[in-house]
Every structure is written in structure tokens, then in C-alpha cells.
N, C-alpha and C positions, 0 to 999 in steps of 0.2 A: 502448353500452359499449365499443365496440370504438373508438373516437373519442377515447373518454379515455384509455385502455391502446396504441393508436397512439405516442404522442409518446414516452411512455416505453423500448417497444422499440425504438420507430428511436432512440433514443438511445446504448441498450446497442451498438445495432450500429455505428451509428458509433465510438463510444468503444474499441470492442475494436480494429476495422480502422483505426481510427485512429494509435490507440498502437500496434499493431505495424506500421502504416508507417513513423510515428516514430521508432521505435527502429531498425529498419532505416535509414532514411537517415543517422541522426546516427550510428550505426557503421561506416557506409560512409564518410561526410564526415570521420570521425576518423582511420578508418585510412589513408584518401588525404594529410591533414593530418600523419602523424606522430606523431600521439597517444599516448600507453601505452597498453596492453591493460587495466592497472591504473584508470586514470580514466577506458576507457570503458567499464568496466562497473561503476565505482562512480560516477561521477556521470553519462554517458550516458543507459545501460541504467536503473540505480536509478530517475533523476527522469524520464524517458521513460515507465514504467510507473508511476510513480503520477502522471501526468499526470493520468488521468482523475478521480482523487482529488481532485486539486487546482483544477481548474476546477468542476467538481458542488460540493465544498464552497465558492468563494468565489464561484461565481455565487447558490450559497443563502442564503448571509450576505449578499450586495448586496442582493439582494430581500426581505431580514426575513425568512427560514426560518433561524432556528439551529435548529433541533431536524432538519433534513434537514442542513445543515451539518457540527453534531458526532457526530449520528447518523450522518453516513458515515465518519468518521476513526476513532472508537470503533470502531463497526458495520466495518470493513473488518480492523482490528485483529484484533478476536476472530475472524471468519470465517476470516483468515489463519489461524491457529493451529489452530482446531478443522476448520473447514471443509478448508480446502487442507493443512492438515500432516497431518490424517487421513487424506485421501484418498490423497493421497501416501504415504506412511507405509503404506497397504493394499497399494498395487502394490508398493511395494520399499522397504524399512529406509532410513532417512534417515539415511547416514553424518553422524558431528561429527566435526571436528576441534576437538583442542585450542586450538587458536589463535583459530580462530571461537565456542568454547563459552565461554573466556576474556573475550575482548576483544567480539564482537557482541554473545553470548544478552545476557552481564551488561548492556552498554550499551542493551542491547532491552527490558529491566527496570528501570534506573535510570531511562529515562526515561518509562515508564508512569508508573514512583511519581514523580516529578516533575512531568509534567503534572497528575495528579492531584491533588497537593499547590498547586498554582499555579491550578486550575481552581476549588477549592474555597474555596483563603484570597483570593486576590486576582481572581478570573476572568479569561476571558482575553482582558486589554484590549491596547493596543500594546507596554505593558514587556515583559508577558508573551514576545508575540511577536517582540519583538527576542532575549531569552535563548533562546527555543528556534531561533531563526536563527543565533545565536551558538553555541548548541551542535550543531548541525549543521555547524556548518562546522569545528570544533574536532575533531567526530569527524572528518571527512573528512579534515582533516589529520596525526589520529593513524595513521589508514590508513595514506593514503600517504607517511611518513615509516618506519612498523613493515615495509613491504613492497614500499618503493622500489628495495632491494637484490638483490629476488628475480630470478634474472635469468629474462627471457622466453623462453617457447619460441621455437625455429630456425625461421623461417619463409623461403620464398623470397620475395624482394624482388617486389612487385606491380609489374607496368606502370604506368607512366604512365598517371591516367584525367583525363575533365574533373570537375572538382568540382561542373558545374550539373545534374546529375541526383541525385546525393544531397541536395545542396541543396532542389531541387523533393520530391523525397518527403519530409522532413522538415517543409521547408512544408505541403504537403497533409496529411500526416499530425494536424500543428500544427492546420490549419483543421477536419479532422472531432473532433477530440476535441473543440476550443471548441464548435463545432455538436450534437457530440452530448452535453455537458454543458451545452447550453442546454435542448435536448430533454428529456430527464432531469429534471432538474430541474424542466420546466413538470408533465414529466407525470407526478411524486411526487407533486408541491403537488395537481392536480387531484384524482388516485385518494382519496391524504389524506381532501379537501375531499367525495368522489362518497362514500366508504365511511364518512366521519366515521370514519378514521382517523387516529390522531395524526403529525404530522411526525414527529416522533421515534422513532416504531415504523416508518414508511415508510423514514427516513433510515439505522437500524442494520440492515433485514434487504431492501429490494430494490435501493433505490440502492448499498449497501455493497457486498455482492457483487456487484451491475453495476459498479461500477467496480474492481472484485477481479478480472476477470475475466481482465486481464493475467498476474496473478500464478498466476490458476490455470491457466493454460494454460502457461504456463515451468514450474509446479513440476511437471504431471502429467507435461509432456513427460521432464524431468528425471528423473523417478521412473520410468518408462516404458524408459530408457535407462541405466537404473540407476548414474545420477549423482548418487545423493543428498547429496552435502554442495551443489552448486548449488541444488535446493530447499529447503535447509538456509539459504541463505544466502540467496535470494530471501525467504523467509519473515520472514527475521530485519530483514533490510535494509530489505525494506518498510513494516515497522510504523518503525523506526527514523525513514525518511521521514515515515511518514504523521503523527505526532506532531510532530518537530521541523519539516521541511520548508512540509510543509501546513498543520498546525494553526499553525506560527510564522508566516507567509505570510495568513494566513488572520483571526488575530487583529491581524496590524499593518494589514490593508487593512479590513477590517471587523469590531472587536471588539466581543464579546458575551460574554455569561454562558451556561454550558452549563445547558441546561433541567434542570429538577429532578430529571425521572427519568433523564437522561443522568449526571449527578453522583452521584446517591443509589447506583445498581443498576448502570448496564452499567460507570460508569471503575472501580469496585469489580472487577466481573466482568473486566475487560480487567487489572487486575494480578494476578485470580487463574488465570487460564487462562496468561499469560506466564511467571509462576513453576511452573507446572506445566509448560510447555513446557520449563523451561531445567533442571526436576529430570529427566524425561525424558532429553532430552539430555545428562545429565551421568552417567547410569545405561549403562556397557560404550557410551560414544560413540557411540550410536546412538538411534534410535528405533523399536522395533521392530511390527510389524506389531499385537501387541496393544495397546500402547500408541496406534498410529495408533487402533481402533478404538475405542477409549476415549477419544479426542478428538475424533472424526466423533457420537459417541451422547452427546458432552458438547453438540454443537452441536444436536444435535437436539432435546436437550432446551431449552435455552437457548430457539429458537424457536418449543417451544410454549409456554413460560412467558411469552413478549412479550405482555403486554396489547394489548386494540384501540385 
């Protein structure tokens, strides 16, 4: 037993110390480079953490797992919100802003309901994938057009460094996520197959939060530090990725039809926990510890209702 459950954990661990080497070096390589503070924490930091996301889903769509595939993108979706905005949400109120509850939450929910709507009428073949690539990129340039102007905080000017150590961490970091979403992925399919349990119950509640696991480590820290609009906007930002980014990425290189009960029950479930997220946050800008609580005992419930 411990042969099968192996692969899987050395996955998770990879994928975690992966991505946070990742993210660290392409922040260091950014700021050496000149970068805005602006694009390296929306496209850096953003696709840095859903790295792991992204290779666990496209490595299961190469191998004929869609039900581990979209059951992780779904399945990381809802965990964000119930899982991580709960927990978060317990330690310390999850400040909104206006401008983020405006312009994110709503973009965090139009494009639930459009995947959904795309997954169900036409599945999700290369078109598909092209428009959620296209709308990824469209957001990202709403951004930073809305928040080009904002001027940066005062920092003193860094020394001169060499660029070939952030480089090498990135790379490395690059190399365990691939390693540890190969892992992952072998050892979902196995348990699956050992437990006759479905890909698609494996793919929305071990893989999902195994590659969630970035997200929840930024938000607890955030929350911890009582930073809450940054787990505000990790939360938001992430699902934003995980739909357009991933899932667009994801049906242009390998497209598939989401399995029946991924379609029928959880993209349902994933626009109703996201509109709950954003009536939440739109209640005194915040999110406040009961309300965290009510989204931590939504998730619990959610996982014992997962059939086998």
C-alpha cells in the first residue's frame, strides 16, 4: 500500500518546494531585470503558483485522465474559496477592496459562468482554449493599464547582482514541479485504479488541494500577518488562472469533454461557492471570521458528499 501512496506524496512535495523555489527565483530575476512590482506579482508570482496546477492537469489530459485533469482545475477552484478563504478568514478577516471586489471577485465569476457555459455547449476543444487564453490576456491587460499609474513604493536601488542564480532557482524550481506533477499524476491514476475509485473524485479532492497547496501557504501566511486583502487577491487571482490560464492551455494542447459528473455537480458547485464568495466580500468589505467558518463547513460538507 505504501508503494502506491509513495508516488503521490513525493509528488505533493515536490510540487510545493518546487513552486516556492520558482516563485522565488523569477522574483529575484525580475527585480534584477527592472521589472514592475505590478507584473511580478500578476504574472510572475500568479502563474508561478498555479504552476503546479498546470502541469498535473496537462500531464493527465496527455495520458487520457480528464477526470484527474478537470477534476483538478474545478477541484482546486472550490478548495480555494471554501478550503483556503475559510481558513484564512478564521485566523483574521480578509480585508476587500473596492477596486479588487469591483474588477477581480466579478472577473472571478464571469469567468466560472463562462467556462461552464463553454464546457457544457461546445466542451473543451482548441476554440474553447484559445478564448480562455484570450481572455486571460485581455484581463491582464486590464490590470495593468487600471494600475500602471499607481506609483511604487520608495525602495533603495539594489546592488548590482549576477542574474545566473535566480536563473538556476527558477530553473530548478521549473524541473521539480514537471517531476512532481509527473509523480502526482502516476500516483492518482494508481490509488484511482488500487481503491476503484473514480479519477474524478481523486482529481477534485487529493490532486486539487495537492496542487492548492501554494495558494494555501501565501494565504495562511497572509492571514497570519494580518494582510488580508493579499489572500483576498491570491484567492481571487488563482481561480482566475486556474480557468483561463490552465484550463485554456490545457484544452488547446489536449482537448476533451469534462466527465459527466465534473459538468453535471462540481462546475455547478464551483459557480455557487464563487457567487457566495463575492456576496461575502461585498458585505462591510470584508470577510469576516463567521462567514470564514461557513465556508471551511461548506467544504467539509462538499467532501463527504463526493461519491467513491
Amino acid at each position: 500500500m505504501l508503494d502506491t501512496w509513495a508516488p503521490l506524496l513525493g509528488g505533493l512535495v515536490l510540487l510545493t518546494f518546487g513552486g516556492d523555489i520558482l516563485v522565488r527565483g523569477a522574483v529575484a530575476l525580475a527585480r534584477r531585470l527592472a521589472v514592475s512590482p505590478l507584473m511580478i506579482g500578476l504574472v510572475l508570482v500568479g502563474f508561478g503558483t498555479s504552476l503546479p496546477e498546470l502541469v498535473t492537469s496537462l500531464r493527465a489530459a496527455l495520458i487520457g485522465a480528464p477526470g484527474i485533469a478537470w477534476g483538478n482545475i474545478v477541484g482546486s477552484n472550490i478548495a480555494n474559496i471554501l478550503l483556503i478563504g475559510g481558513i484564512s478568514a478564521l485566523l483574521f478577516p480578509i480585508a476587500v477592496s473596492r477596486a479588487g471586489l469591483r474588477r477581480d471577485a466579478s472577473v472571478m465569476v464571469a469567468t466560472a459562468v463562462a467556462f461552464a457555459l463553454l464546457a457544457a455547449s461546445a466542451g473543451m476543444g482548441r476554440l474553447p482554449g484559445v478564448l480562455c487564453l484570450a481572455g486571460l490576456a485581455t484581463y491582464i491587460a486590464l490590470v495593468y493599464r487600471q494600475e500602471r499609474n499607481t506609483p511604487p513604493p520608495e525602495e533603495s536601488p539594489a546592488p548590482p547582482a549576477p542574474l545566473l542564480f535566480p536563473l538556476l532557482m527558477a530553473t530548478a524550481g521549473l524541473a521539480l514541479i514537471i517531476t512532481g506533477g509527473g509523480l502526482l499524476v502516476s500516483g492518482a491514476v494508481e490509488i484511482a485504479r488500487t481503491l476503484q475509485i473514480s479519477e474524478s473524485t481523486i482529481g477534485l479532492t487529493l490532486v486539487a488541494v495537492g496542487t492548492s497547496l501554494p495558494e494555501l501557504v501565501t494565504s495562511v501566511i497572509a492571514a497570519l500577518r494580518r494582510q488580508g486583502d493579499v489572500a483576498f487577491g491570491n484567492i481571487v487571482g488563482s481561480n482566475i488562472y486556474n480557468i483561463l490560464g490552465i484550463g485554456g492551455i490545457t484544452a488547446l494542447i489536449a482537448p476533451s469533454d469534462l466527465p459527466p459528473r465534473i459538468l453535471a455537480v462540481d462546475t455547478p458547485a464551483m459557480l455557487v461557492v464563487s457567487l457566495l464568495f463575492l456576496v461575502f466580500a461585498a458585505t462591510r468589505l470584508r470577510i469576516a471570521r463567521a462567514e470564514g467558518a461557513v465556508l471551511l463547513a461548506g467544504y467539509t460538507a462538499y467532501i463527504g458528499l463526493m461519491p467513491g
